[in-house]
C-alpha positions as CSV (number, residue, x, y, z in Angstrom):
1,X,110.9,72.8,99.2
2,X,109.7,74.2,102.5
3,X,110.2,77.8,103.5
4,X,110.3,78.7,106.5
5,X,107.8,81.5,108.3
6,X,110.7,84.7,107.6
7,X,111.5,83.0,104.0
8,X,107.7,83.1,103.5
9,X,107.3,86.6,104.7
10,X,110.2,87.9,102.4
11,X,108.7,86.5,99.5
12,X,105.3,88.0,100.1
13,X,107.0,91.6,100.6
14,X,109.2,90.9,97.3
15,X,106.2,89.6,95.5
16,X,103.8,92.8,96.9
17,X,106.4,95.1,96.0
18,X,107.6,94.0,92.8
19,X,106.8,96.0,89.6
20,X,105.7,92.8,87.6
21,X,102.1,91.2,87.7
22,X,101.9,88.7,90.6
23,X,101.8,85.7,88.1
24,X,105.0,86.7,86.9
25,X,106.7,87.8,90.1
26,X,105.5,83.7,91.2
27,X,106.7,82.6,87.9
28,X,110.2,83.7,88.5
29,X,110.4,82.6,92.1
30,X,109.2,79.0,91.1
31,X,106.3,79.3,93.9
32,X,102.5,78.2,92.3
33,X,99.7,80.9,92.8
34,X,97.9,79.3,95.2
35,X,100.7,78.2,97.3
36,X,101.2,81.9,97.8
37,X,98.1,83.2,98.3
38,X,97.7,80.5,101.2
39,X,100.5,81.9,102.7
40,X,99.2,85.6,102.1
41,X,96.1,84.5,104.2
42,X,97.8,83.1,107.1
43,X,100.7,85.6,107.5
């Protein structure tokens, strides 16, 4: 699935802000740790 740049930028705020571990927070949203952290470096 492709997110677009505001989906991708929600997710990182939801992800940073969450009370669970990062792993899990990923876990739940279906999105693979590196997938996220590329994301994380470019926005």
């Amino acid at each position: 699935m492709r997110y677009s740049a505001a989906e991708k930028g929600e997710i990182i705020r939801l992800v940073e802000n969450s009370s669970l571990s990062v792993r899990r927070a990923l876990a739940r949203l279906d999105i693979h740790k590196s997938t996220f952290y590329n994301w994380l470096k470019r926005y």
